[in-house]
PDB file of N, CA, C and O in Angstrom:
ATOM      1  N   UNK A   1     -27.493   0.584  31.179  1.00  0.00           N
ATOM      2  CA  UNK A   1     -26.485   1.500  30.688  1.00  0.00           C
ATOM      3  C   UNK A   1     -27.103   2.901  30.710  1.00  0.00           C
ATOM      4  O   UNK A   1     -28.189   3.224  30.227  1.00  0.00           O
ATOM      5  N   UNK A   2     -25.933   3.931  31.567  1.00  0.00           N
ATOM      6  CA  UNK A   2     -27.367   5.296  31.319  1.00  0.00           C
ATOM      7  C   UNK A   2     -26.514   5.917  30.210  1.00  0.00           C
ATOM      8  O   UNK A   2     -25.632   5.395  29.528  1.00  0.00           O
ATOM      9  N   UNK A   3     -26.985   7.124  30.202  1.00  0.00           N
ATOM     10  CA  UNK A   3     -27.113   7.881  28.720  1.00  0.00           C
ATOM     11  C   UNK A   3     -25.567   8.342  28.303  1.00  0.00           C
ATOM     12  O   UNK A   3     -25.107   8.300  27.162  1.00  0.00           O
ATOM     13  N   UNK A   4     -24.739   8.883  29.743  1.00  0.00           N
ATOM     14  CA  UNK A   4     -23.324   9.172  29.538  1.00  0.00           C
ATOM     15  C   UNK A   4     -22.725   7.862  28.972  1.00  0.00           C
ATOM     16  O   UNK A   4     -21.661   8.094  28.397  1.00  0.00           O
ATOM     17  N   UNK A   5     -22.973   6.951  28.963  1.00  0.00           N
ATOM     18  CA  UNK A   5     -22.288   5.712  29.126  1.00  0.00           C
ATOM     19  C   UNK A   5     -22.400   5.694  27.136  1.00  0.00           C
ATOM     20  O   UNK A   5     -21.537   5.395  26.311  1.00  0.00           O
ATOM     21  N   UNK A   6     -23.997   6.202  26.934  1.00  0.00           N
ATOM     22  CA  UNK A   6     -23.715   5.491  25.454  1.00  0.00           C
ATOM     23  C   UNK A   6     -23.385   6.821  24.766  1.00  0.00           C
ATOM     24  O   UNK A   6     -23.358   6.701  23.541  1.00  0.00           O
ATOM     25  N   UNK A   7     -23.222   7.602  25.051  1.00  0.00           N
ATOM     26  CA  UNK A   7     -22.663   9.394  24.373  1.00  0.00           C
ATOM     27  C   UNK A   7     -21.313   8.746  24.197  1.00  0.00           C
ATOM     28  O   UNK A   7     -20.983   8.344  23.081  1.00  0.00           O
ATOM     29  N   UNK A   8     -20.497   8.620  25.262  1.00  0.00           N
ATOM     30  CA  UNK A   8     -18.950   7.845  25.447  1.00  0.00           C
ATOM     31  C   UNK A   8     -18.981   6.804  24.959  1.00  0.00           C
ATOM     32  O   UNK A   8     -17.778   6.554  25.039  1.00  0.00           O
ATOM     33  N   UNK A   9     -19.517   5.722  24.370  1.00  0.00           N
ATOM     34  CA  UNK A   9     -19.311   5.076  23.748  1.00  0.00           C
ATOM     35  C   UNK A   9     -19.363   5.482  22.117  1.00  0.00           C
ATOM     36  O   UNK A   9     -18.574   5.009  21.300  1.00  0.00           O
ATOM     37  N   UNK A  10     -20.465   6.475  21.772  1.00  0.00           N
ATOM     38  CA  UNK A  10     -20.910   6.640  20.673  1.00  0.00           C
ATOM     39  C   UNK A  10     -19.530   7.438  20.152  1.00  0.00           C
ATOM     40  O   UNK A  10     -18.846   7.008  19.223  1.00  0.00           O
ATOM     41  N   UNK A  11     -19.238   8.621  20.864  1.00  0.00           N
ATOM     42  CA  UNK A  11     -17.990   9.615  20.940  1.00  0.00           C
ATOM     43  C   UNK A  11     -16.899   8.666  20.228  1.00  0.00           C
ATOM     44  O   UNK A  11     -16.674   8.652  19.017  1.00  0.00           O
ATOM     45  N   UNK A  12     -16.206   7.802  21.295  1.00  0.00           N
ATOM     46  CA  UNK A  12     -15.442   6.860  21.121  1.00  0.00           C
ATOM     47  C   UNK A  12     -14.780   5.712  19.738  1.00  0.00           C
ATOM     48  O   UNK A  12     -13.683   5.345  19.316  1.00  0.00           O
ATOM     49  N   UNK A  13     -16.881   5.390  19.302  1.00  0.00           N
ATOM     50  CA  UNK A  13     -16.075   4.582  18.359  1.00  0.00           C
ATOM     51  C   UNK A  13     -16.732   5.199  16.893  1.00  0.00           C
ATOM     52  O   UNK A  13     -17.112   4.371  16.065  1.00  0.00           O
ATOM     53  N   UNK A  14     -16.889   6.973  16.516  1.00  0.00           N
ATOM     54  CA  UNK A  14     -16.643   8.130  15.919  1.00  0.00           C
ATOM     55  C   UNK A  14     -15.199   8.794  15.880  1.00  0.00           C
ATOM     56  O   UNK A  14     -15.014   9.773  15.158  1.00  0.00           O
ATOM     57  N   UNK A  15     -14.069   8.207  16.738  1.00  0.00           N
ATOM     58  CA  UNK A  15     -13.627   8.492  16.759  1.00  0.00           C
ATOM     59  C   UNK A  15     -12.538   7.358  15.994  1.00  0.00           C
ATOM     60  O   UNK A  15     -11.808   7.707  15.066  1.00  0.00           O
ATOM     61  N   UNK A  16     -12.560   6.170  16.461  1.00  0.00           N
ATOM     62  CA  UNK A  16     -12.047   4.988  16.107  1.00  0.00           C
ATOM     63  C   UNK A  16     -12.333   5.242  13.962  1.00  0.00           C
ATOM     64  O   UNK A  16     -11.512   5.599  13.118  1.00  0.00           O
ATOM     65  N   UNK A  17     -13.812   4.861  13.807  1.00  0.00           N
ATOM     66  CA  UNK A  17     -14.194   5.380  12.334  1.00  0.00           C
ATOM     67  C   UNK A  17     -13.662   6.145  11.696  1.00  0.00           C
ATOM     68  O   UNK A  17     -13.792   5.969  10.485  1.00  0.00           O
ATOM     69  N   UNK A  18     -12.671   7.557  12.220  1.00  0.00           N
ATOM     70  CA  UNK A  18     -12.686   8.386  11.481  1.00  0.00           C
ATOM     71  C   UNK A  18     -11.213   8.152  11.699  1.00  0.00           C
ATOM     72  O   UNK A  18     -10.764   8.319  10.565  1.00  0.00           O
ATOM     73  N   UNK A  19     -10.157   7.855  12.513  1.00  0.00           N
ATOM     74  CA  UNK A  19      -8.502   7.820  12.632  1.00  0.00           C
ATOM     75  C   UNK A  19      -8.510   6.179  11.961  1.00  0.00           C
ATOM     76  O   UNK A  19      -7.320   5.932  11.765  1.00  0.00           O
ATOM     77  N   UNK A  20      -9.051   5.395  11.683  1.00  0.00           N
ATOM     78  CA  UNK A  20      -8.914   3.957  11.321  1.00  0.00           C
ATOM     79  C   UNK A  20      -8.081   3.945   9.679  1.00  0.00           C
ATOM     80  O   UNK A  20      -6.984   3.522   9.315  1.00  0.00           O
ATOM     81  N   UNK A  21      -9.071   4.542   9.059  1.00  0.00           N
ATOM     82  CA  UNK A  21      -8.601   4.584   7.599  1.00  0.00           C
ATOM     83  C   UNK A  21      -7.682   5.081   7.154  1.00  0.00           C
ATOM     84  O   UNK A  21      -7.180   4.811   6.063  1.00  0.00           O
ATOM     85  N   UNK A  22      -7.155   6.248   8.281  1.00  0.00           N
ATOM     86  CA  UNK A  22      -6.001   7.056   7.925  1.00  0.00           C
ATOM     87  C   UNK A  22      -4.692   6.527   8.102  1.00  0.00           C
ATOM     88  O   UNK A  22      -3.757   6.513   7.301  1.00  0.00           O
ATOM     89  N   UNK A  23      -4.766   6.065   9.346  1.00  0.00           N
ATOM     90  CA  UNK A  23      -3.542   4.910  10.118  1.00  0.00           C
ATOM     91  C   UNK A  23      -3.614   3.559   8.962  1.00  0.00           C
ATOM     92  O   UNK A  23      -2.650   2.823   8.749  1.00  0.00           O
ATOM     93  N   UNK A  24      -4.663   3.453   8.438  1.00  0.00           N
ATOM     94  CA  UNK A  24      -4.120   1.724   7.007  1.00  0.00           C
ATOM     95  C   UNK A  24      -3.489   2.640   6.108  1.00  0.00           C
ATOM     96  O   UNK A  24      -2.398   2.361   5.612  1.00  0.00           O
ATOM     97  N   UNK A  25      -3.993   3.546   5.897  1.00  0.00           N
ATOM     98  CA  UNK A  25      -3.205   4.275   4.685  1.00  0.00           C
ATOM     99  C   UNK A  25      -1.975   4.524   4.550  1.00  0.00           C
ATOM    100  O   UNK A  25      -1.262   4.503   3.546  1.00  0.00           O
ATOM    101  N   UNK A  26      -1.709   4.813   5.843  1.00  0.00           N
ATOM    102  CA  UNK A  26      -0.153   5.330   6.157  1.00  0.00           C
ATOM    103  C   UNK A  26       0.774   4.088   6.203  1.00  0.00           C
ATOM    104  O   UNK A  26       1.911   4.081   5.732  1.00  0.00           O
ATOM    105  N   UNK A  27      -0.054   2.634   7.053  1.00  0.00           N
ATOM    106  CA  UNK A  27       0.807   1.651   6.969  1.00  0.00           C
ATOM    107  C   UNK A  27       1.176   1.342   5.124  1.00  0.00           C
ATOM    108  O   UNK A  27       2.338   1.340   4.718  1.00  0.00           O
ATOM    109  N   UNK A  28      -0.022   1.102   4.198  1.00  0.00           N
ATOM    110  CA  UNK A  28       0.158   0.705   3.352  1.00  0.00           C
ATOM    111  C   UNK A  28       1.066   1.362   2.514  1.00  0.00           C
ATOM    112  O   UNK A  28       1.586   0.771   1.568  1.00  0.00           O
ATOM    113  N   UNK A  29       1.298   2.516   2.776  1.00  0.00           N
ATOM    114  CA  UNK A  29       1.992   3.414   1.778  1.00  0.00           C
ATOM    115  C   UNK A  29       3.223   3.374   2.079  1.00  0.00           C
ATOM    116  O   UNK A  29       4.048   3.767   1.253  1.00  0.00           O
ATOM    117  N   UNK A  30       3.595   2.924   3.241  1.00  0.00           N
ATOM    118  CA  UNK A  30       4.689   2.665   4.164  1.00  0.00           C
ATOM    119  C   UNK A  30       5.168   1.212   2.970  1.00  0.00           C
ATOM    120  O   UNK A  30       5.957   1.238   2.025  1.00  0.00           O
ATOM    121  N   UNK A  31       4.572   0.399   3.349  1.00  0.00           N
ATOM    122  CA  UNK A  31       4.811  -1.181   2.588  1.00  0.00           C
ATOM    123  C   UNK A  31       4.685  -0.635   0.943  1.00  0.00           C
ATOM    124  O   UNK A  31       4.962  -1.597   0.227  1.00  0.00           O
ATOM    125  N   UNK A  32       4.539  -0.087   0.570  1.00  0.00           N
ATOM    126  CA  UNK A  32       4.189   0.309  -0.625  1.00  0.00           C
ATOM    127  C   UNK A  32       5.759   0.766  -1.226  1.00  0.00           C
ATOM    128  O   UNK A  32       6.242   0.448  -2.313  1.00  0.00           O
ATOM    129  N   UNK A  33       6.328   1.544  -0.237  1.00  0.00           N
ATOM    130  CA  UNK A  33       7.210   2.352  -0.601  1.00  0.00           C
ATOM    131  C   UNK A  33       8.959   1.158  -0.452  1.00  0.00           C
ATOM    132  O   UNK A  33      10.028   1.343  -1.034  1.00  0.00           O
ATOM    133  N   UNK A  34       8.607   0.103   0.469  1.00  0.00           N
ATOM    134  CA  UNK A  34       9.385  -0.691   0.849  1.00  0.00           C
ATOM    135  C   UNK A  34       9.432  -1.413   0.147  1.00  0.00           C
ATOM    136  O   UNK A  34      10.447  -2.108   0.092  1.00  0.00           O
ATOM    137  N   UNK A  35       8.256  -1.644  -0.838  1.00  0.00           N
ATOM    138  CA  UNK A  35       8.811  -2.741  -2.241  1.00  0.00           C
ATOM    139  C   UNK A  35       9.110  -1.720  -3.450  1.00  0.00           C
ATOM    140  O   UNK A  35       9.773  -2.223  -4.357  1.00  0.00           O
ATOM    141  N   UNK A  36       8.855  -0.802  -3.567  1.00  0.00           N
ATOM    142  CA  UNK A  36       9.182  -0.433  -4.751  1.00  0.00           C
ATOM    143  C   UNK A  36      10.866  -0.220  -4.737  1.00  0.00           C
ATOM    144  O   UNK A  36      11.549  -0.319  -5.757  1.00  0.00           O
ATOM    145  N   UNK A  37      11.530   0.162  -3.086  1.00  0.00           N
ATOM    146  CA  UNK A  37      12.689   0.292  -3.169  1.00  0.00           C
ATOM    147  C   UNK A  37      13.162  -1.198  -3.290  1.00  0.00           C
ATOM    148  O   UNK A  37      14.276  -1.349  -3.791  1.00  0.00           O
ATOM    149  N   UNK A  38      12.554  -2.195  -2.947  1.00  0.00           N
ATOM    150  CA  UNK A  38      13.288  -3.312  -3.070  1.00  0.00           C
ATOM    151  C   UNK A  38      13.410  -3.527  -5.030  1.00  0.00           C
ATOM    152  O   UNK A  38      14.495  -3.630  -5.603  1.00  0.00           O
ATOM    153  N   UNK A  39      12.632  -3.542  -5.444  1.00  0.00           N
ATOM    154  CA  UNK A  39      12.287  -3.367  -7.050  1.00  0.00           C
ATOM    155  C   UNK A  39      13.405  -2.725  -7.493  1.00  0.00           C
ATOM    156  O   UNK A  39      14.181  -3.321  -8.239  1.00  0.00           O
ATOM    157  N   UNK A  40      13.655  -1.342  -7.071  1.00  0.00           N
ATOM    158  CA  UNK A  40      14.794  -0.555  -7.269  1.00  0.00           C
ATOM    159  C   UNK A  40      16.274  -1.279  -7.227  1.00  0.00           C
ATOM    160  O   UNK A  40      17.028  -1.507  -8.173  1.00  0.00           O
ATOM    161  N   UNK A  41      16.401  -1.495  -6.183  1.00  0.00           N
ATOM    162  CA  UNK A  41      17.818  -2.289  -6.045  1.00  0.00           C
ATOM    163  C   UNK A  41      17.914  -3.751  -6.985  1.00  0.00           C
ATOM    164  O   UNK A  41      19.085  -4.020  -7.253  1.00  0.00           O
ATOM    165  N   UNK A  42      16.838  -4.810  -7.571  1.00  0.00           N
ATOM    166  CA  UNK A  42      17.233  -5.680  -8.258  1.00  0.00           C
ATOM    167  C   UNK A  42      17.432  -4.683  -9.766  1.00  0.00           C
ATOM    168  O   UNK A  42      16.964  -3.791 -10.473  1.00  0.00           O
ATOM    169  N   UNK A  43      18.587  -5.725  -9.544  1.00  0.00           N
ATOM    170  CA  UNK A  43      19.150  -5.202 -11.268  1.00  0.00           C
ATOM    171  C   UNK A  43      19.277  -6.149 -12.068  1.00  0.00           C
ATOM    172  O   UNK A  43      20.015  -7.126 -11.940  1.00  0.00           O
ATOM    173  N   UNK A  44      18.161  -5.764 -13.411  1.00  0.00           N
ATOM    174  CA  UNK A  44      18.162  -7.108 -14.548  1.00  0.00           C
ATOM    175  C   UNK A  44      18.851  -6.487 -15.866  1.00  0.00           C
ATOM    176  O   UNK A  44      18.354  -5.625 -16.591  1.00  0.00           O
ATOM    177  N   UNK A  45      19.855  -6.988 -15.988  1.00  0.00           N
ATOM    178  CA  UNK A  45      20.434  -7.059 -17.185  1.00  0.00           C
ATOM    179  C   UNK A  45      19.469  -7.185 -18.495  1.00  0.00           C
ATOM    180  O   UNK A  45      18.842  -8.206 -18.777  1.00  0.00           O
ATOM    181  N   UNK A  46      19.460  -6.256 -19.072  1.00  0.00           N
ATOM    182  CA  UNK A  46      19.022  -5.862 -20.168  1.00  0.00           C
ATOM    183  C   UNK A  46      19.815  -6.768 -21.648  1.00  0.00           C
ATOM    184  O   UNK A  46      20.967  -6.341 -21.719  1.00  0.00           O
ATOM    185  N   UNK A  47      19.637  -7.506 -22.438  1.00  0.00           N
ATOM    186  CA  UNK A  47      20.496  -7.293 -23.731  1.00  0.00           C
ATOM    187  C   UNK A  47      19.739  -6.466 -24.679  1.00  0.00           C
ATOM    188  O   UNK A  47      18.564  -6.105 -24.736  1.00  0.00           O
ATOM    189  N   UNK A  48      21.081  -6.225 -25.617  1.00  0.00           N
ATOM    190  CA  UNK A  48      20.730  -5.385 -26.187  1.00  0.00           C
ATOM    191  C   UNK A  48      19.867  -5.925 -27.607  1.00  0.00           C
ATOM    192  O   UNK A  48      20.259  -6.947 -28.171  1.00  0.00           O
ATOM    193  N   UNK A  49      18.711  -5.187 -28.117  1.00  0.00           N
ATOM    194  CA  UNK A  49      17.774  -5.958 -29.185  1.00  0.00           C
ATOM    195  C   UNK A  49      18.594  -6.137 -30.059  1.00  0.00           C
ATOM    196  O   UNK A  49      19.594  -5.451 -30.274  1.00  0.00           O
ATOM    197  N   UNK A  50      17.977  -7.738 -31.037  1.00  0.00           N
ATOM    198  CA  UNK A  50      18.616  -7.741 -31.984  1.00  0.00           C
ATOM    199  C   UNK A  50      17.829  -7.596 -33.024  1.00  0.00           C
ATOM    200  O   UNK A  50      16.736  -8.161 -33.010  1.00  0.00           O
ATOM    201  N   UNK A  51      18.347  -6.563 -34.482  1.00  0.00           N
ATOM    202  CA  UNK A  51      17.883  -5.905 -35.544  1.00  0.00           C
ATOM    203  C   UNK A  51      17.194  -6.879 -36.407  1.00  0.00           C
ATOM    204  O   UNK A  51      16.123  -6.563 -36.923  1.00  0.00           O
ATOM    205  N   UNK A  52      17.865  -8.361 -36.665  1.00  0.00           N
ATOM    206  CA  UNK A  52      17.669  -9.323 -37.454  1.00  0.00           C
ATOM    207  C   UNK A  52      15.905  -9.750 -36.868  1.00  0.00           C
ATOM    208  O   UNK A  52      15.375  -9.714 -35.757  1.00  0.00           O
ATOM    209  N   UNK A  53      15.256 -10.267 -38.696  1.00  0.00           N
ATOM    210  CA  UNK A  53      14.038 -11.038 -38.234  1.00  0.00           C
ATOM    211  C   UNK A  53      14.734 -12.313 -38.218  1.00  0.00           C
ATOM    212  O   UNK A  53      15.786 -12.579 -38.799  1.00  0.00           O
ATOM    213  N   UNK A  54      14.034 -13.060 -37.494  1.00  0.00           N
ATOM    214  CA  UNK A  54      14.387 -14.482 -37.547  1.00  0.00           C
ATOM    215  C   UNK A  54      13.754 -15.573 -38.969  1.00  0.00           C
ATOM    216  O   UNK A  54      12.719 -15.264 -39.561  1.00  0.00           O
ATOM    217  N   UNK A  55      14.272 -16.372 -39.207  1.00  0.00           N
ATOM    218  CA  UNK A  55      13.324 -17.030 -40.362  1.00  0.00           C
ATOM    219  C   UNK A  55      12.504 -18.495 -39.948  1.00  0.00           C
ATOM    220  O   UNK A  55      13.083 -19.355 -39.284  1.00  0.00           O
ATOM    221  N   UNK A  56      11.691 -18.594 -40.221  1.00  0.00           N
ATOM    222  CA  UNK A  56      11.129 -20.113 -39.540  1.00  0.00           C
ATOM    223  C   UNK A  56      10.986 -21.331 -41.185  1.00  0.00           C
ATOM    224  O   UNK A  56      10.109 -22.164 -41.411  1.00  0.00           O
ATOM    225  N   UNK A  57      11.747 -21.102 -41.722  1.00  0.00           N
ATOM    226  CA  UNK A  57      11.711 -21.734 -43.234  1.00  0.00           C
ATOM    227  C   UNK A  57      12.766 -23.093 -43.163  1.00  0.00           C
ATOM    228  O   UNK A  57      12.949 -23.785 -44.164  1.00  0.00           O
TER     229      UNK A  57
END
């Protein structure tokens, strides 16, 4: 292997290292954002509290 060969390789996967983490980030935040809207749209019925203690007697 001569020397251009490992500069271009070295170049290459400096380059891979440094766009890698950015591109998961973006997917995850992507999926991130796709459940919270799913979260959004279920709707749970709330009741309303009741004031009374209960008695266990």
């Amino acid at each position: 292997m001569s020397l251009i060969d490992g500069v271009l390789l070295t170049l290459l996967n400096t380059v891979v290292c440094l766009v890698s983490p950015k591109l998961l980030s973006i997917i995850s935040a992507t999926k991130k954002t796709k459940i919270n809207q799913e979260k959004q749209q279920i709707n749970i019925p709330i009741s309303e509290p009741n004031p009374e203690i209960p008695s266990f007697s």
